[in-house]
Legacy VTK file of the C-alpha trace (Angstrom):
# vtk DataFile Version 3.0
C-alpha trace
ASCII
DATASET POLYDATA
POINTS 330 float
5.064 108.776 -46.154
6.111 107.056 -42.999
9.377 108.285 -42.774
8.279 111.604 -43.302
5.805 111.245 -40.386
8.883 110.064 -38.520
11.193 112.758 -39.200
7.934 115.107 -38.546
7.746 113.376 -34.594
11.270 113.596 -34.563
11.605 117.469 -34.838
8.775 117.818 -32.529
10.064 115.839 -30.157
13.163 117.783 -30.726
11.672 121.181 -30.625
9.834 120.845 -27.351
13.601 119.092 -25.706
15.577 122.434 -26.972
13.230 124.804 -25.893
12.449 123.553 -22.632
16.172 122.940 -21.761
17.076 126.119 -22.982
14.591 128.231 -21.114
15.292 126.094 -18.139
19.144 127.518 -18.880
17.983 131.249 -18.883
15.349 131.782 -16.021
16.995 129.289 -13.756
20.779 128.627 -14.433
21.364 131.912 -16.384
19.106 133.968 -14.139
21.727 135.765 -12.377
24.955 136.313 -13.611
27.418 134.506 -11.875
31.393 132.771 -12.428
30.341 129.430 -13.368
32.365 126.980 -11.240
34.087 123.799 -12.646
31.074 121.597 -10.859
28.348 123.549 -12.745
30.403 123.070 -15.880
30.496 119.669 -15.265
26.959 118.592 -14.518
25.893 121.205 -17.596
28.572 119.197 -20.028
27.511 115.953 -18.708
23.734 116.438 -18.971
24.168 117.776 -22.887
26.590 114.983 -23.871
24.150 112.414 -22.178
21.215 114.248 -23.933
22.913 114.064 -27.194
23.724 110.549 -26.800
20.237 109.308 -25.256
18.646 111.104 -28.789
20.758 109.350 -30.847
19.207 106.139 -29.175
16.204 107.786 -29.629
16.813 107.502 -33.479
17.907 103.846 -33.140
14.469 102.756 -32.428
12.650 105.270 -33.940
14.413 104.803 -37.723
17.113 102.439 -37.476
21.134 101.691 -37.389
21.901 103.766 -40.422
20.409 106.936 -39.353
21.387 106.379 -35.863
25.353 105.861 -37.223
24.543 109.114 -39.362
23.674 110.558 -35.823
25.933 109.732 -34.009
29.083 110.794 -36.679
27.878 113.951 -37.031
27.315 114.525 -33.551
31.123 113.585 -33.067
32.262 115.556 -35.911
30.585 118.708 -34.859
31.789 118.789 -31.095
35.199 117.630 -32.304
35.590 120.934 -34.449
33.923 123.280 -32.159
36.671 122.622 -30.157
38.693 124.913 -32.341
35.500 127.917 -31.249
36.653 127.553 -27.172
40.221 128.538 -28.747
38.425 131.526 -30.138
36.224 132.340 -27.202
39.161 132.381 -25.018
40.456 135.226 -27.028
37.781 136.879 -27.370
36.713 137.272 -24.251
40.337 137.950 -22.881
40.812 141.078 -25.657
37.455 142.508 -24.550
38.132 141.542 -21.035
35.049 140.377 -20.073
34.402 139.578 -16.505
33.922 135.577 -15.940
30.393 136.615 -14.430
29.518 137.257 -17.707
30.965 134.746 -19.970
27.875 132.689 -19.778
25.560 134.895 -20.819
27.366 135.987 -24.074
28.118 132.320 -24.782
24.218 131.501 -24.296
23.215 134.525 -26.593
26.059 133.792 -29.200
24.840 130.145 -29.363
21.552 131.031 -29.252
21.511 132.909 -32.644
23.794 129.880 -33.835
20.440 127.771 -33.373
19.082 130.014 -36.166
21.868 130.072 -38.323
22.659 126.709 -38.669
19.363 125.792 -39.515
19.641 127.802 -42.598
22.810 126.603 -43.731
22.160 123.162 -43.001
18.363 123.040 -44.850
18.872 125.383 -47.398
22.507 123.596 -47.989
20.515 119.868 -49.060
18.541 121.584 -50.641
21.307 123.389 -53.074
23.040 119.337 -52.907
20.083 117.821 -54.105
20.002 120.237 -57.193
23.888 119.756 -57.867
23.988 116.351 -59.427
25.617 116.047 -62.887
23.958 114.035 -65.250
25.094 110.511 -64.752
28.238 108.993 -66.729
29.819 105.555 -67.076
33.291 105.017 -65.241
34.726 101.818 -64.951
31.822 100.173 -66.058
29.936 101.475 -63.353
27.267 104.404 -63.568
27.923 107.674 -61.757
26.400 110.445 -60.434
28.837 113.599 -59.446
27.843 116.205 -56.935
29.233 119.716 -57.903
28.527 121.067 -54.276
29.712 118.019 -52.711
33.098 117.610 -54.366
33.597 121.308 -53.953
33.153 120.685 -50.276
35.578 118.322 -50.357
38.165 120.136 -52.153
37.815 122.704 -49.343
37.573 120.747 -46.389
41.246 119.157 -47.646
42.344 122.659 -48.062
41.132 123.540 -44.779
42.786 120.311 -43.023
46.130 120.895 -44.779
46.169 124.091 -43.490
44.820 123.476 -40.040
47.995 121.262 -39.899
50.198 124.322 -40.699
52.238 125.989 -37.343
50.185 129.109 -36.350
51.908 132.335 -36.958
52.615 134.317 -33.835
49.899 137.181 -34.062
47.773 138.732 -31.602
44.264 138.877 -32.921
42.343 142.780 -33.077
38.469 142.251 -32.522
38.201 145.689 -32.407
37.678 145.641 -36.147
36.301 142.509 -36.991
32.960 142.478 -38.523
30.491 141.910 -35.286
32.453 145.316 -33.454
31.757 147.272 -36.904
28.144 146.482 -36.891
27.205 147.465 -33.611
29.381 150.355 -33.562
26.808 150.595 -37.112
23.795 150.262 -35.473
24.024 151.817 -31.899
26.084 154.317 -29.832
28.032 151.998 -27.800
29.612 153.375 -24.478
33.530 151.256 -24.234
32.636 149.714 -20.855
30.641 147.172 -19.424
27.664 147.954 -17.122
26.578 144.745 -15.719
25.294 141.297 -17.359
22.678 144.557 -19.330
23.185 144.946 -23.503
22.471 148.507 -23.122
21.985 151.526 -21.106
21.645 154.972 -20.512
23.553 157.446 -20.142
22.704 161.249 -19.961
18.948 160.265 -21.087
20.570 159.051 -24.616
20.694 155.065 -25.060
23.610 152.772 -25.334
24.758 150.015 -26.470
27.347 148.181 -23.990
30.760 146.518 -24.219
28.836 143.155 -23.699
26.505 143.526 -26.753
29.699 144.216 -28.915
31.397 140.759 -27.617
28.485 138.858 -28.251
28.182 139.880 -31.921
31.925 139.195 -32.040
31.132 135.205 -30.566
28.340 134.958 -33.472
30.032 136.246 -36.693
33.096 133.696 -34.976
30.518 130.252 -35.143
29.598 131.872 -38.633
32.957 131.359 -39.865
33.406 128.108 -37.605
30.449 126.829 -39.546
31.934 127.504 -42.905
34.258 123.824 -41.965
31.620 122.203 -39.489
28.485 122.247 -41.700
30.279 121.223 -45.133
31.924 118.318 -42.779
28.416 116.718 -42.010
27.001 116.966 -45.414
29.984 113.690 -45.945
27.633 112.144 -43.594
24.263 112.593 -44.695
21.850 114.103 -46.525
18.650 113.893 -43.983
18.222 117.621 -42.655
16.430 116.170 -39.668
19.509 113.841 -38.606
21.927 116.560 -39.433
20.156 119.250 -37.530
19.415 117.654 -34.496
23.308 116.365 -34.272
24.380 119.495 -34.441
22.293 121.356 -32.368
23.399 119.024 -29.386
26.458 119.450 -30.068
26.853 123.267 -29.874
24.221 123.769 -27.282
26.845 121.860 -24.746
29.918 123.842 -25.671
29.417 126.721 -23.377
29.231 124.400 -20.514
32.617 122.735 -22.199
34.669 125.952 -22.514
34.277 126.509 -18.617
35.235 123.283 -18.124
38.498 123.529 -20.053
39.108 127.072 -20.334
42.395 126.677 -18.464
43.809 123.283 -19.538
43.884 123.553 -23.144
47.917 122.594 -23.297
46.636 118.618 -21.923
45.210 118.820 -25.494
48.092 119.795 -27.703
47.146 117.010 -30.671
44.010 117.956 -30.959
44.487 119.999 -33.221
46.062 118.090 -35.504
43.542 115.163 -34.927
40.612 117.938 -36.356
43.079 118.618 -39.105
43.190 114.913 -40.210
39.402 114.513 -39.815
38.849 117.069 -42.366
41.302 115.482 -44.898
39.604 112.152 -44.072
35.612 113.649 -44.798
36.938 115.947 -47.649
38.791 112.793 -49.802
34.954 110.695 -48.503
33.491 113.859 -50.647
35.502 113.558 -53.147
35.499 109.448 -54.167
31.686 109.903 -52.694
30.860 109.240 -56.686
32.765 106.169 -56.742
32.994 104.390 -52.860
30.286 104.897 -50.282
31.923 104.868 -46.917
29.891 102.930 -44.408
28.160 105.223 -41.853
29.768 102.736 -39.060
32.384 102.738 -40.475
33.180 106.912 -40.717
31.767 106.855 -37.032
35.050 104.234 -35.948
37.484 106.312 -38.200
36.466 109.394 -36.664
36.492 107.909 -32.685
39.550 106.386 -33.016
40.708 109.906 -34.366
40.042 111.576 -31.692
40.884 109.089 -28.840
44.472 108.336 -30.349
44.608 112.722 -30.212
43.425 112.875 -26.977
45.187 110.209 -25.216
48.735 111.290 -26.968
48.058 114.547 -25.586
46.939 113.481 -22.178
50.660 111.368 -22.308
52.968 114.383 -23.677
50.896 117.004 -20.952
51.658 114.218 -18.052
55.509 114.013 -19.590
56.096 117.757 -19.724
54.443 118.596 -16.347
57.133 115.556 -14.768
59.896 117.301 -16.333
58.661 120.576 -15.168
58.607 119.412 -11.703
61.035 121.964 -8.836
62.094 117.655 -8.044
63.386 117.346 -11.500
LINES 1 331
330 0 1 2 3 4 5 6 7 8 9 10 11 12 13 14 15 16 17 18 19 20 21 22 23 24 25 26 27 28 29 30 31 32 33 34 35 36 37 38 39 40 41 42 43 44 45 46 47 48 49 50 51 52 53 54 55 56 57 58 59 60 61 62 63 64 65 66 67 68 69 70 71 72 73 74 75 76 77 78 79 80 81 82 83 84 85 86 87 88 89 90 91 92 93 94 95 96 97 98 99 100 101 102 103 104 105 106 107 108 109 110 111 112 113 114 115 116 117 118 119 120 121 122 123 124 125 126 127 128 129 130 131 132 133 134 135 136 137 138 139 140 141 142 143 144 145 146 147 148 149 150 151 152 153 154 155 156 157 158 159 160 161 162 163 164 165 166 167 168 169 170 171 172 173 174 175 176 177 178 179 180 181 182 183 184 185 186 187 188 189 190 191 192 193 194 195 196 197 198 199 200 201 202 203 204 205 206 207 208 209 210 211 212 213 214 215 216 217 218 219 220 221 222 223 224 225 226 227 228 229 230 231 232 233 234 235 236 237 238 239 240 241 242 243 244 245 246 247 248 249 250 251 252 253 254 255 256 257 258 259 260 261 262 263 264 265 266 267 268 269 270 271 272 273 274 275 276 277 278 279 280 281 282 283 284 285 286 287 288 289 290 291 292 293 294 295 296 297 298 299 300 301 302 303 304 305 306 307 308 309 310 311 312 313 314 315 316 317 318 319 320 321 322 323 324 325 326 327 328 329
C-alpha cells in the first residue's frame, strides 16, 4: 500500500514537472518560430539532462537504490538509442526541406504525441509481461519461471543489434510514401508547400493541409518504429511502469534540444553506432538468461556507461585523427 502511494506521488509529481515545462516550451520558447541557435540548444539539453538526472535522485530518496539504478539505466538506455531518431530527423527534414525556423516546432509536436504513445506501449506492455509467465519448471535444481514476452524480446533485440552492426546499404530514403505522408494525403487536401510555422491553410476558400503537417506525421510514425527497439530494451530493466515511464519521458523530451545541438557533427560520433548495436545484444542475451541470472540493476547501469563512454571517446579520437590528416598542413 505504501509503495503504491509512492508511485501515486511520484506520477503526480511527474505530471505537474512535464506539463509545466512543456507549456513553458510552447508559449515562451516555441512561441515564435525561430532557427534555434547552438546556445539555446545547449541550455535546453542541459536543463533536460539535469532534470532527468535530479528525478532520478528524486527516486533515491523517495524509494530507494534499486529503483533509482532501474532509473537511471533506463534513462541511459533510452537517450542512447534515440540517438539513432536525430539520424532520422536529419533526413527527414532535409527530403522535405524544411526550413530550420521550423524544425522545432515539428520536433515538439512529433514528441509530443510520442508522450502518448509510449505510455501505451510501456503500461499496456507490463501488463501483457505480467500475464506471460510459463508455469514454473525445475532446471538445475533450481525453480524457474520463463517469460514468453520477455524472451521474445530478447530474441529480437539480438536480432536487431546484429543487424544494427551490419554496413548500411547506400540508399536514399523516399518519405514521400511512407506511412505518415499517406495518411495525411488520406485525411486532408494538402497543398506541396509550406506556408509558415501554420498546419493548414486556405486557399481559394477550400482548406489545406500544409507541407509541415505532412513532416510531422512523418517524425511520429519514425519514434513509432524507434520505439519498437527502445521500449522492449527497458522492459530488461524493470517491470515498474512508473520508473519506466518517467525514464523515458526525460529522455525523449530532451532530444529535440539534442538534434540542434549535433545536427552537424554527427561524423565525431562514428562508433556510436556500433556501441547501440552492442547494447542491444547485451539487454537481449539479459532477456534471455533473465530465467536463470538476474543481472544487478548497478550493475547493467556500469555495463551500459562504460558502453557508451568507450563509443564516444573512440569516436571523439578517430574524428580528431581524421580532421589532422585532413588538414591543407598535412
Amino acid at each position: 500500500m505504501k509503495y503504491i502511494q509512492q508511485e501515486s506521488t511520484t506520477l503526480i509529481i511527474f505530471g505537474i514537472l512535464i506539463i509545466g515545462l512543456l507549456l513553458v516550451d510552447l508559449f515562451i520558447f516555441n512561441k515564435k518560430s525561430h532557427k534555434v541557435t547552438i546556445k539555446e540548444a545547449l541550455k535546453w539539453s542541459v536543463m533536460w539532462i539535469g532534470l532527468g538526472v535530479l528525478f532520478g535522485g528524486y527516486i533515491y530518496f523517495d524509494m530507494g537504490m534499486e529503483k533509482a539504478s532501474q532509473y537511471y539505466t533506463a534513462f541511459l538506455i533510452e537517450k542512447a538509442l534515440s540517438v539513432d531518431n536525430l539520424f532520422v530527423f536529419i533526413m527527414v527534414f532535409r527530403f522535405f526541406k524544411v526550413p530550420d525556423a521550423y524544425q522545432h516546432k515539428v520536433l515538439f509536436y512529433g514528441i509530443l504525441g510520442a508522450i502518448f504513445m509510449r505510455a501505451i506501449f510501456i503500461f499496456f506492455g507490463v501488463t501483457l509481461i505480467e500475464l506471460s509467465y510459463l508455469p514454473p519448471i525445475q532446471l538445475a535444481g533450481q525453480t524457474v519461471e520463463i517469460n514468453v514476452v520477455m524472451t521474445l524480446f530478447g530474441g529480437f533485440l539480438i536480432y536487431a543489434g546484429w543487424k544494427s552492426w551490419q554496413p548500411e546499404k547506400e540508399e536514399s530514403d523516399d518519405y514521400s510514401n511512407s506511412i505518415g505522408t499517406q495518411l495525411i494525403h488520406k485525411l486532408f487536401k494538402v497543398d506541396p508547400n509550406f506556408h509558415g510555422d501554420r498546419f493548414f491553410t486556405r486557399i481559394n476558400g477550400k482548406r489545406y493541409a500544409t507541407q509541415l503537417l505532412v513532416v510531422v506525421a512523418v517524425i511520429e510514425f519514425t519514434d513509432l518504429l524507434f520505439a519498437v527497439d527502445s521500449i522492449p530494451a527497458i522492459f530488461a530493466v524493470s517491470k515498474d511502469p512508473v520508473i519506466l515511464y518517467t525514464s523515458n519521458i526525460f529522455a525523449i523530451l530532451g532530444l529535440r534540444a539534442l538534434y540542434f545541438l549535433l545536427a552537424g557533427a554527427f561524423d565525431m560520433f562514428h562508433y556510436l553506432k556500433h556501441g547501440l548495436a552492442f547494447i542491444l545484444v547485451f539487454i537481449g542475451i539479459k532477456m534471455v538468461i533473465a530465467p536463470i541470472y538476474h543481472f544487478p540493476s548497478v550493475l547493467s547501469l556500469m555495463v551500459v556507461g562504460l558502453i557508451l563512454a568507450f563509443c564516444i571517446i573512440l569516436s571523439l579520437y578517430r574524428y580528431r585523427v581524421k580532421k589532422q590528416s585532413s588538414s591543407p598542413s598535412n
